[in-house]
C-alpha positions as CSV (number, residue, x, y, z in Angstrom):
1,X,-42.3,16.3,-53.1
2,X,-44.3,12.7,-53.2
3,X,-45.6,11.6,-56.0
4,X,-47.2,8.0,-56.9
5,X,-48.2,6.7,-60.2
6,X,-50.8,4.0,-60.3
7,X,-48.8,2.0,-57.3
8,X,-49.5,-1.6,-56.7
9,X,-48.5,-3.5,-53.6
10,X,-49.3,-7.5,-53.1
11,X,-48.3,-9.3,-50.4
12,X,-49.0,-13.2,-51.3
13,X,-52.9,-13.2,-52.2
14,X,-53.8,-10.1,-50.5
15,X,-53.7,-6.8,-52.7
16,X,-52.9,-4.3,-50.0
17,X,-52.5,-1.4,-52.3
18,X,-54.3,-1.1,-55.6
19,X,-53.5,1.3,-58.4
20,X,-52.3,4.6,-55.7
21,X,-51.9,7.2,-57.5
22,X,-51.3,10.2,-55.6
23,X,-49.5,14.0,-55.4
24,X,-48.0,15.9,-52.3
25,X,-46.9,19.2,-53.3
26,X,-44.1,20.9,-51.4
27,X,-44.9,23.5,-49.1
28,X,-48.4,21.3,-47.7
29,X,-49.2,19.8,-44.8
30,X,-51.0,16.3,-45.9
31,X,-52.9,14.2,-44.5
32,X,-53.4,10.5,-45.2
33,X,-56.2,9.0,-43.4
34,X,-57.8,5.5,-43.6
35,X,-58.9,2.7,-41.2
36,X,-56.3,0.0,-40.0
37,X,-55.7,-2.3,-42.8
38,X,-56.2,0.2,-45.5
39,X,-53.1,0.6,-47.0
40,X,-51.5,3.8,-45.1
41,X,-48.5,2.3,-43.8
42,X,-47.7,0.0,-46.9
43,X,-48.1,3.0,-48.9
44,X,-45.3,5.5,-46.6
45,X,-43.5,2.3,-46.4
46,X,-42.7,2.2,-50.2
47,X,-42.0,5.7,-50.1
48,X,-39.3,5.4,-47.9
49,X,-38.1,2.3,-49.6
50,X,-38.9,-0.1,-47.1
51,X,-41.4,-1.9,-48.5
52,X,-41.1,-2.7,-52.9
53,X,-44.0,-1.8,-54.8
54,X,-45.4,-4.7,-56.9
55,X,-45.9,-2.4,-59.4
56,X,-46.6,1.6,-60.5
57,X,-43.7,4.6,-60.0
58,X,-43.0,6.1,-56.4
59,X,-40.8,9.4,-56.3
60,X,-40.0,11.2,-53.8
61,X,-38.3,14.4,-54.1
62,X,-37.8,13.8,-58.0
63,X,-36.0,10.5,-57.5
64,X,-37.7,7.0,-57.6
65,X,-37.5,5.4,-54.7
66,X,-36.7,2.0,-56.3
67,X,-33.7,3.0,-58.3
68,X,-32.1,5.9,-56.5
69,X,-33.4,5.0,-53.1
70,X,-30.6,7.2,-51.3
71,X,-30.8,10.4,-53.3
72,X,-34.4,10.3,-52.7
73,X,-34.3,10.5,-49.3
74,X,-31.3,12.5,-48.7
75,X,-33.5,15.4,-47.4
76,X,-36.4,12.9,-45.8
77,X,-36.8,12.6,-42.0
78,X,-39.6,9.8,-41.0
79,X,-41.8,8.6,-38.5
80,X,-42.3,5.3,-39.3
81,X,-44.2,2.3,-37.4
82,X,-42.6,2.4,-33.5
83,X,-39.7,4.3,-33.3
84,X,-36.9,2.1,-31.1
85,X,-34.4,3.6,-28.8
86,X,-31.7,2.3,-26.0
87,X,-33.4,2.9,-23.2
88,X,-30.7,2.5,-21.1
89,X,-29.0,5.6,-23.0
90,X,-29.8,9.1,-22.9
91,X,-32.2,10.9,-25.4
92,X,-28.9,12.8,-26.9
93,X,-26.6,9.8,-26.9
94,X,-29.7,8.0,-28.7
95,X,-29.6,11.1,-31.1
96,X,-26.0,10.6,-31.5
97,X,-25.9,7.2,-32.9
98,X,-29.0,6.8,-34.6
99,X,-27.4,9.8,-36.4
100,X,-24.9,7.8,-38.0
101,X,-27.0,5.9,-40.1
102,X,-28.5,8.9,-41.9
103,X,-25.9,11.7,-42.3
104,X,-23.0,13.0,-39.7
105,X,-24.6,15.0,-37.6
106,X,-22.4,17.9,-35.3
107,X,-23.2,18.7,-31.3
108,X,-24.4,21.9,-32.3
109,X,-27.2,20.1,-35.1
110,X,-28.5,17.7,-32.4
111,X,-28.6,20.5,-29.7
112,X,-30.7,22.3,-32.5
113,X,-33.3,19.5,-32.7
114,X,-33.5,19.0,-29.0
115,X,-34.4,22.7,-28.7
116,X,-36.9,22.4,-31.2
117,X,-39.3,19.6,-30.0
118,X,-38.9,20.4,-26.2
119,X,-36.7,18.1,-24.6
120,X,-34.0,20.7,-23.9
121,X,-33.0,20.1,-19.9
122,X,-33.9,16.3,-20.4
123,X,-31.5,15.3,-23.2
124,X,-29.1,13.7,-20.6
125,X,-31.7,11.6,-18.7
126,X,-32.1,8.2,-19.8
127,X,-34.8,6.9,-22.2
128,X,-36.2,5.1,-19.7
129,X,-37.6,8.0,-17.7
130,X,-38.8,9.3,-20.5
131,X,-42.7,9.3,-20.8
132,X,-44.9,8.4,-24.0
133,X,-44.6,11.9,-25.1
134,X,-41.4,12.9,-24.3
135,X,-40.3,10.0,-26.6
136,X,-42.6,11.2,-29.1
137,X,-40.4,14.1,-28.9
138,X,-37.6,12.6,-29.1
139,X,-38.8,10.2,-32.5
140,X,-39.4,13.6,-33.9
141,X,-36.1,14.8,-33.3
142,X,-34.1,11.9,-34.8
143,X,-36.4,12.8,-38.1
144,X,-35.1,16.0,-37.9
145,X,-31.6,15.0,-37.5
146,X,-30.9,15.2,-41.5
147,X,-32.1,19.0,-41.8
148,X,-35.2,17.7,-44.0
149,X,-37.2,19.4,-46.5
150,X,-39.9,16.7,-46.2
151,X,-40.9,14.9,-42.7
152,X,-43.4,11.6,-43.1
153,X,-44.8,11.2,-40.3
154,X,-46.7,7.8,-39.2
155,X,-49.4,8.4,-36.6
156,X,-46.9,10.6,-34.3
157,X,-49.4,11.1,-31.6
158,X,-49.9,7.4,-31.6
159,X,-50.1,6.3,-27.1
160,X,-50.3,10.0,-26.3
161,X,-53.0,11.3,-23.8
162,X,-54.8,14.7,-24.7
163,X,-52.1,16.7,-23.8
164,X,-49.4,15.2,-25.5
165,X,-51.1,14.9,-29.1
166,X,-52.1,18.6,-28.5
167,X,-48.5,19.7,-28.3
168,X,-47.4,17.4,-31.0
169,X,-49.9,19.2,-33.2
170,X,-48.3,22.4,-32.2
171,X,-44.8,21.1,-32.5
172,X,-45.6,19.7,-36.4
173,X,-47.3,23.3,-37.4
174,X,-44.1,25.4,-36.2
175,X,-42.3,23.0,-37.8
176,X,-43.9,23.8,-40.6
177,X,-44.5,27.7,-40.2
178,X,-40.7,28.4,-39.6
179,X,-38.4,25.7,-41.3
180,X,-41.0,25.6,-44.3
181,X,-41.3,22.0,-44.3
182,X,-43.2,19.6,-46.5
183,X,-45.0,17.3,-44.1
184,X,-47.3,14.2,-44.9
185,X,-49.1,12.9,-41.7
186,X,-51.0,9.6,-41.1
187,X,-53.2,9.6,-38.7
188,X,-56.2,8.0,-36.9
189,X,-57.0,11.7,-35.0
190,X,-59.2,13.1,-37.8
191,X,-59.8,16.5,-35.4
192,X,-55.9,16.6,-35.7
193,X,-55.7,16.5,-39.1
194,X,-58.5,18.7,-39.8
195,X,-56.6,20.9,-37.6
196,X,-53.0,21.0,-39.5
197,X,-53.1,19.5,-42.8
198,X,-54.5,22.0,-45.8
199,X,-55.0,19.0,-48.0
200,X,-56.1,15.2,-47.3
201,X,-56.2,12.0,-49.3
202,X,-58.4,9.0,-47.8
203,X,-57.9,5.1,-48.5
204,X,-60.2,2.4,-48.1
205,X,-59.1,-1.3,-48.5
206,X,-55.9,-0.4,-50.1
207,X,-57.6,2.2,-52.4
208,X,-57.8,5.8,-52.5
209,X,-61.6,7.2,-52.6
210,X,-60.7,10.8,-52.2
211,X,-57.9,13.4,-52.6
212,X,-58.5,16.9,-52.1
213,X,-58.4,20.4,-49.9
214,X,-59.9,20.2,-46.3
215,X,-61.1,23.4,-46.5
216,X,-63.1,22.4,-49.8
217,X,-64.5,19.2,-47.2
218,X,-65.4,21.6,-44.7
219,X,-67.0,24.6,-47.1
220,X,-68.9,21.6,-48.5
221,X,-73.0,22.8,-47.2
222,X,-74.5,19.4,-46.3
223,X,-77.7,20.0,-44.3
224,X,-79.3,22.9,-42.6
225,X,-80.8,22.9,-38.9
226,X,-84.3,24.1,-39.3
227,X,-87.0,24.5,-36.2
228,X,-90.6,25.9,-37.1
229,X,-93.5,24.6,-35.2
230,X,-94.9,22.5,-38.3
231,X,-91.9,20.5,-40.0
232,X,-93.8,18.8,-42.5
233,X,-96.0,21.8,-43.5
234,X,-92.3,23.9,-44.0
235,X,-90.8,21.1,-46.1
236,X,-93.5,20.8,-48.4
237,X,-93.3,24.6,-49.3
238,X,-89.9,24.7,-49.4
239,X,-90.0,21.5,-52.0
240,X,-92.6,23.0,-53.9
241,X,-90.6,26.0,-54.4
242,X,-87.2,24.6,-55.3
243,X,-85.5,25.3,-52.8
244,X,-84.6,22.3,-50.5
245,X,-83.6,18.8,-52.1
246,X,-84.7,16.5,-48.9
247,X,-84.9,16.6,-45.2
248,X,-83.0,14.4,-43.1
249,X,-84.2,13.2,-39.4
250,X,-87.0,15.1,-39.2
251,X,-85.3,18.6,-38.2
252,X,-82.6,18.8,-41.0
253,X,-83.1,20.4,-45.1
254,X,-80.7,19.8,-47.8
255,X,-80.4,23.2,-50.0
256,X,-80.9,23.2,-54.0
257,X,-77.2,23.7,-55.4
258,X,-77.3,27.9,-55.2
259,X,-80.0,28.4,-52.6
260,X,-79.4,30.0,-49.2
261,X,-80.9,30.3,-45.3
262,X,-81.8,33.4,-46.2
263,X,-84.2,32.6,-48.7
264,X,-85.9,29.4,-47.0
265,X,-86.8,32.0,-43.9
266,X,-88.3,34.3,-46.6
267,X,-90.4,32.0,-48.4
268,X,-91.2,30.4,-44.8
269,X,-92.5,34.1,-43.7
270,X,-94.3,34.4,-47.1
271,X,-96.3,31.4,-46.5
272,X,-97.4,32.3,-43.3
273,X,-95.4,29.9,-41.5
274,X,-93.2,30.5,-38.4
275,X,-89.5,30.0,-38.3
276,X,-88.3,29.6,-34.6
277,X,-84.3,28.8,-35.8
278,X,-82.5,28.1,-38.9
279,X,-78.6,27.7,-39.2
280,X,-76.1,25.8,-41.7
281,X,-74.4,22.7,-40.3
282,X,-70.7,22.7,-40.9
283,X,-69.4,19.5,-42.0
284,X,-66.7,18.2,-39.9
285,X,-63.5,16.0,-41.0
286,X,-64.8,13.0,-39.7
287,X,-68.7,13.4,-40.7
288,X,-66.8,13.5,-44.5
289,X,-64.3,10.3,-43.7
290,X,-67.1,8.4,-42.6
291,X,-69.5,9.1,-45.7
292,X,-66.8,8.9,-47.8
293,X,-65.7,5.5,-46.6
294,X,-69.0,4.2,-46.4
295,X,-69.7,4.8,-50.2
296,X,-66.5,3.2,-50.7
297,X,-67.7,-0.3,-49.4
298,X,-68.7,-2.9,-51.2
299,X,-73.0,-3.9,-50.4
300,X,-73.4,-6.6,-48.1
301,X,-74.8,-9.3,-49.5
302,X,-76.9,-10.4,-46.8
């Protein structure tokens, strides 16, 4: 549904995105993650045509973006940066005429979205009453105003308190359960994406550093908890036998690629030593973001 080939995009001196290249496949739920600054919202921003690349190919639903900018996103619906209503207007007179600069829209269509993302019995209030995540709902309905096969979304739960972001994320999965939409999401809430997006890309100063499943990042067996009386005396046996690689913070063992719990408690047991616990650690979203990114860095020179 997206694809980017080696994308460049300079503003003056600054290169805020360098040589992007990158795949969403229909069907996914994907997540684009990086700090402020870089490059996530220059990046959706030439895939929806509002920002020109300097260089390298951006399609988007077969089409580039540069040269057939309309058919591309005939059957796109975006989030993008903050979404600006008439607040002195009601949520589905708001829906009526930003409707017009996409696609004609009928009652029955706009009625339709309304339903969808919660604001039915509120449509007829004015914008103004609204709260943060009622007009979250209501940016997501105007995305949905063109029947999309693809929704971009730019940090959508972006000012929302607990609450609100939760039933975002539950509004974005039925979304994509029952219409069987394509859906990139940028986001800051890395327990949110880990959450709803089966596949992740990260950036770092304008440069992607990794692309791949989340349930690969998750399956991924960092460190193992370990508890016996003598620490040191354990970890020496284990790294005589082979089996662990290092040991981190004095309570933590890093497995030889193929080795198991199972066998470090047996070898443990075999040399006479006592294990009081041992478990793996599951790596979170964000323990892999921030590793990732902080390989990514340049070394300080100071």
């Amino acid at each position: 549904m997206i694809q980017l080939s080696r994308v460049n995009k300079r503003f003056g001196q600054r290169l805020a995105v360098e040589e992007l290249t990158l795949t969403v496949p229909r069907g996914e739920i994907f997540g684009l993650l990086g700090h402020n600054g870089a490059g996530k919202s220059t990046a959706i921003g030439m895939m929806l045509g509002q920002v020109w690349p300097t260089g390298g190919e951006v399609k988007v639903c077969g089409h580039d973006v540069t040269m057939q900018r309309a058919r591309a996103l005939q059957k796109v619906g975006a989030i993008f940066e903050a979404p600006a209503f008439y607040d002195y207007l009601s949520g589905q007179r708001n829906l009526e005429i930003l409707s017009h600069y996409s696609a004609p829209t009928t009652r029955a269509r706009i009625r339709e979205v309304v339903d969808w993302v919660g604001l039915t019995g509120r449509e007829q209030s004015k914008v103004k009453t609204y709260s943060h995540g009622m007009r979250a709902r209501l940016a997501l309905a105007q995305a949905l105003l063109p029947q999309p096969e693809l929704l971009i979304l730019d940090e959508p739960g972006n000012g929302l308190d607990p609450e609100g972001i939760a039933e975002m994320r539950r509004t974005i999965g039925r979304l994509h359960r029952e219409l069987g939409l394509t859906i990139l999401l940028s986001s800051h809430q890395l327990s949110e994406v880990e959450q709803l997006c089966t596949r992740i890309a990260v950036l770092n100063q304008g440069r992607k550093v990794f692309e791949g499943q989340v349930a690969e990042v998750k399956a991924a067996r960092g460190r193992v908890t370990l508890r016996t009386p003598d620490f040191a005396a354990a970890t020496a046996c284990l790294r005589e036998r082979g089996i662990i690689t290092g040991v981190v913070d004095g309570k933590f063992i890093e497995l030889s690629e193929g080795r198991t719990t199972a066998e470090v408690a047996k070898a443990l047991v075999e040399a006479g030593l006592s294990v009081e616990g041992i478990w793996q650690q599951e790596q979170t979203l964000e323990d892999f973001y921030l590793n990732v990114v902080k390989a990514a860095a340049p070394p300080n020179p100071h």
